[in-house]
N, C-alpha and C positions, 0 to 999 in steps of 0.2 A: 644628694640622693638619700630617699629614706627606705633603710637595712636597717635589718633585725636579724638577729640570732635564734635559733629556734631548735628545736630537737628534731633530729632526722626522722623520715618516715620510709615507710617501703615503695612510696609511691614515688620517692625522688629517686630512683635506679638511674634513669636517665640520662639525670643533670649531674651525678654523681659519678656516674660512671664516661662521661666527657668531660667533668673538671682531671678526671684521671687522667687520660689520654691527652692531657696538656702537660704533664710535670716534667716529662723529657727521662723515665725512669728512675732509680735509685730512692724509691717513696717506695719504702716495704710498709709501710700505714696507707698507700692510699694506691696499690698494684691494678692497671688499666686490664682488668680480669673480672666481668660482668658479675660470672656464677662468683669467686670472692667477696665482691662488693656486697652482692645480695647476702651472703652470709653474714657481713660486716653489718649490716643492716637489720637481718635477723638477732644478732647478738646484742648488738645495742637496746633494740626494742627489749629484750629480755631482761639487761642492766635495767634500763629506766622499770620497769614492771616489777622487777623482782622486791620483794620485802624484808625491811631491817633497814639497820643503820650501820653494818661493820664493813672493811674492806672486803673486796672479793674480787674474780677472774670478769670485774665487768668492763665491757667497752660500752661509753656515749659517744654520740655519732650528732655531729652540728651541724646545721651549712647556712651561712649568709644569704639572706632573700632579699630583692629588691622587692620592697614590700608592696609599692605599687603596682608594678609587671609581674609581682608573682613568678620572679625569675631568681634562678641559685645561681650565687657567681661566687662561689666560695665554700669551704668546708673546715672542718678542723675536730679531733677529738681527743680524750680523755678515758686512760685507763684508772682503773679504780686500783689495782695491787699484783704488778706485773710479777710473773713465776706462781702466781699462783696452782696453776693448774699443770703445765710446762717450764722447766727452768726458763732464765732468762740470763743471758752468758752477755759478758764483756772482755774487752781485754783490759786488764790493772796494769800501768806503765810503771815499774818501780826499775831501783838501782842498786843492784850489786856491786859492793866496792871490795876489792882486794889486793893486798899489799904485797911485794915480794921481797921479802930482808936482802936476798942474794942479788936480785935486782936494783934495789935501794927506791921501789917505784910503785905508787898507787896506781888502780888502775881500778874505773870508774864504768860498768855498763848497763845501759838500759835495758831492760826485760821484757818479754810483753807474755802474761800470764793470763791462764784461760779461768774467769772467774764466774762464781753467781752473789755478789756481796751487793748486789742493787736488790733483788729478789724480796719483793715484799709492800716496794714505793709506789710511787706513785707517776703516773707518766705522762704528758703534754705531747701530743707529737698531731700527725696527719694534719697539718696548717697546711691551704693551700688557695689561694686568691688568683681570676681569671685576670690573666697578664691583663688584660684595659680594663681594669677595673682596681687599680692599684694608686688612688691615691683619696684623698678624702678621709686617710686615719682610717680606712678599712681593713687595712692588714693589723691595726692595733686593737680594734673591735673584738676580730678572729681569736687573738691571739690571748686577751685578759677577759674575755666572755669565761674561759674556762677556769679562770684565777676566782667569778666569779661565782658560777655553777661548786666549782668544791668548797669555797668560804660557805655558800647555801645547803651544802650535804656535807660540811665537815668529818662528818663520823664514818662517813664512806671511804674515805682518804687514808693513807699513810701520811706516815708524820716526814717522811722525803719524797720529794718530786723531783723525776727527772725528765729529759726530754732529749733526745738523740737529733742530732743533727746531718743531714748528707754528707761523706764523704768527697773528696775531690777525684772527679771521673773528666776521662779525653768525652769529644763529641761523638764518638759511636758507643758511649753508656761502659767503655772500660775501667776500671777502676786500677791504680799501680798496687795499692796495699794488696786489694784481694789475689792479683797475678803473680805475686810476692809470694804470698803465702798461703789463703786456701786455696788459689789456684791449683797449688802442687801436689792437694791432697785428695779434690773430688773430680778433676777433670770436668771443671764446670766453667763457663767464663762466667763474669761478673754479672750480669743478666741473668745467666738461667739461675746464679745460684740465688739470687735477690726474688724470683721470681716465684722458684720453688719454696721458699723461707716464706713468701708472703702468704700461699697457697697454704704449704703442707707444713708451719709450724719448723721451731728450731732441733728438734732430736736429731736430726742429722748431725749438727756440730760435735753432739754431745758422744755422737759415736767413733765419729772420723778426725776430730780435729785434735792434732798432738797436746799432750795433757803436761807436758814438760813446757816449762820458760824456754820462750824463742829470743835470742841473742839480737835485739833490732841492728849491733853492727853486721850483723850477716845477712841482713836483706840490702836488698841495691837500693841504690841513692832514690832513684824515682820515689820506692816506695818508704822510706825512712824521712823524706821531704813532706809527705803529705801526713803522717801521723798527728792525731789529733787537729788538723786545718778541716775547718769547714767547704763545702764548695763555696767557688767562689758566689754566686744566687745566695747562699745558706746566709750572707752574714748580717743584715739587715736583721735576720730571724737573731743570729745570734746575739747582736746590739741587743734587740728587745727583752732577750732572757738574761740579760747581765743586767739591765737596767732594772729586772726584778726581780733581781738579789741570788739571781742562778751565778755558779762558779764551775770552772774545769777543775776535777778534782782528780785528774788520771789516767779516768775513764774511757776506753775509745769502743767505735763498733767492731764486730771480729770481721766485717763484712768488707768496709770502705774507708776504714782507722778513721773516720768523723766521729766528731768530739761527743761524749755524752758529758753534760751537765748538772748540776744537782741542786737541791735549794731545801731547807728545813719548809715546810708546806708551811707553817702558821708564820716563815719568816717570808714571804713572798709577797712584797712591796701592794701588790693588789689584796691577797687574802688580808693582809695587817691592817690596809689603810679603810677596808670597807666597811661601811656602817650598813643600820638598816634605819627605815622609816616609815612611819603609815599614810597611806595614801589620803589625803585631804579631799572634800567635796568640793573642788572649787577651781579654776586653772591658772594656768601661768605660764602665759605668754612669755613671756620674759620673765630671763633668769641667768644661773649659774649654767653654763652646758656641762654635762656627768656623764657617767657612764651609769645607763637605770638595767636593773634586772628584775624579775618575779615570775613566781611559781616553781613548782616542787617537780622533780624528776625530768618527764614528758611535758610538763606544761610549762616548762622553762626556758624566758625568751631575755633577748637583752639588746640594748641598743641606744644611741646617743638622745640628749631632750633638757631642754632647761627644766631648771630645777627652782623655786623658787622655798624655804624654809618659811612654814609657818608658825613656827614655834611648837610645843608639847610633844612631842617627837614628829609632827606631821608635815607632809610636804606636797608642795603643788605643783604639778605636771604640766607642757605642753600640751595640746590636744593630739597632735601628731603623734609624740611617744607614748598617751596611753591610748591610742588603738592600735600600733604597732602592738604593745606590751598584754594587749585585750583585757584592759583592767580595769574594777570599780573602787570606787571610792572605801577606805577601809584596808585595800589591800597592802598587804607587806611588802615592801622595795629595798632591792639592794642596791648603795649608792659609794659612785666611786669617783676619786678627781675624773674628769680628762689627761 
């Protein structure tokens, strides 16, 4: 199938807002809530338009086209420097060890502390690919398009990237962590409170949610089993973000205790390995298959195509990838293994 990567527009509301309505909830990046979406879509357009090169409170907004059918079966996006504008809260899993002489006994417990020590990085999240349409190295397209996109706007970046992953929820969208614990606080189930979070931003936490280390042996088994576990769906996702050089470093949601991840940005297997090259006059059928990307903000697409090296730093294209890519001859391409 030939996909390409491409920068969301306002005209894709549609296709955007029923890849939503397929996630089954707990995608606070991608909430089946129209007027949202539209605003998610308004902002991005803003990121990509906006002028400079330093981090800031942007969202890019992606989605995979069947470039022939002009059909979206997929999305995914990138924040430019999350807290910027709104904190952005975690729980820190640390361990307090205390010993008792009269006892003669250490005693070892985990913590779960309300933090903002991510505030500043960089983010990978909203991946989401239409269930039949999930094989062909399409979900890995999604997912290192954006490895690709910040290695081409470096300076927009933090120097960490993370990416959140789903919590483990029952099939009616319950979550055990949140029933645990902010359940007790807002009188919300796990739905409304995911739902209002994607909606109305996180100050809510910031006001209602106990500011003291919660003792994780005093929550129940349910929810002390799921801390930091991906949903089960999530870990394919999660493979792929270990596979480039992301690590658990602690970090969980306050939402669904799903793991947040982290990775030094210039250390991230895609950003490290990708080169660039100038586009040759000439084709090439045959070749090396790559991952090709080009063009700046908005006019930034990416997508699979042999690659053939012509020496001087220039390279020769597919014809398929460069009309996918809409590129001439001269152009700068960012080039990556398979």
């Amino acid at each position: 199938m030939s996909c390409r990567i491409r920068a969301a527009r306002k005209g894709d509301l549609r296709a955007f807002y029923n890849l939503a309505k397929l996630t089954g909830g707990g995608f606070t990046n991608l909430p089946a809530e129209k007027a949202t979406l539209e605003a998610k879509l308004d902002r991005s357009a803003a990121g990509f338009a906006r002028d400079g090169d330093t981090p800031g409170d942007d969202l890019y907004v992606f989605v995979l086209e069947n470039f022939a059918e002009k059909k979206i079966i997929g999305t995914c996006q990138v924040f430019g420097a999350v807290g910027s504008e709104s904190p952005f809260y975690s729980y820190l899993i640390s361990t307090l060890t205390q010993k008792s002489a009269e006892l003669g006994r250490t005693f070892r417990n985990q913590t779960l502390t309300l933090t903002t020590d991510l505030e500043g990085a960089s983010e990978v999240g909203g991946l989401f690919l239409h269930p039949q349409e999930r094989a062909g190295g399409l979900g890995m397209l999604l997912a290192r398009s954006r490895y690709l996109f910040i290695k081409a706007h470096r300076r927009r970046f933090g120097n960490v990237t993370l990416a959140e992953l789903r919590g483990v929820m029952d099939e009616a969208g319950n979550a055990p962590f949140w029933d645990a614990l902010g359940g007790r606080f807002f009188g919300l189930t796990f739905p409304e409170a995911d739902e209002f979070n994607a909606v109305h931003g996180t100050q809510f936490i910031a006001d209602l949610f106990p500011k003291t280390p919660i003792y994780v042996s005093m929550l129940p088994e349910a929810a002390r089993a799921v801390i930091g576990q991906p949903h089960p769906t999530g870990r394919a996702a999660l493979k792929m973000l270990e596979n480039e050089g992301f690590i658990f470093d602690s970090y969980v949601d306050v939402f669904d205790g799903g793991p947040t991840v982290t990775a030094r940005t210039d250390d991230i297997r895609t950003v490290r390995e990708c080169g660039t090259a100038t586009l040759a006059d000439e084709a090439a059928e045959y070749g090396k298959t790559m991952m090709i990307a080009s063009g700046r903000l908005a006019d930034f697409t990416a997508c699979y195509g042999r690659v053939a090296d012509c020496g001087g730093g220039e390279v020769a294209i597919d014809s398929e990838a460069k009309a996918m890519l809409g590129v001439e001859p001269g152009a700068t391409l960012w080039l990556v293994d398979r």
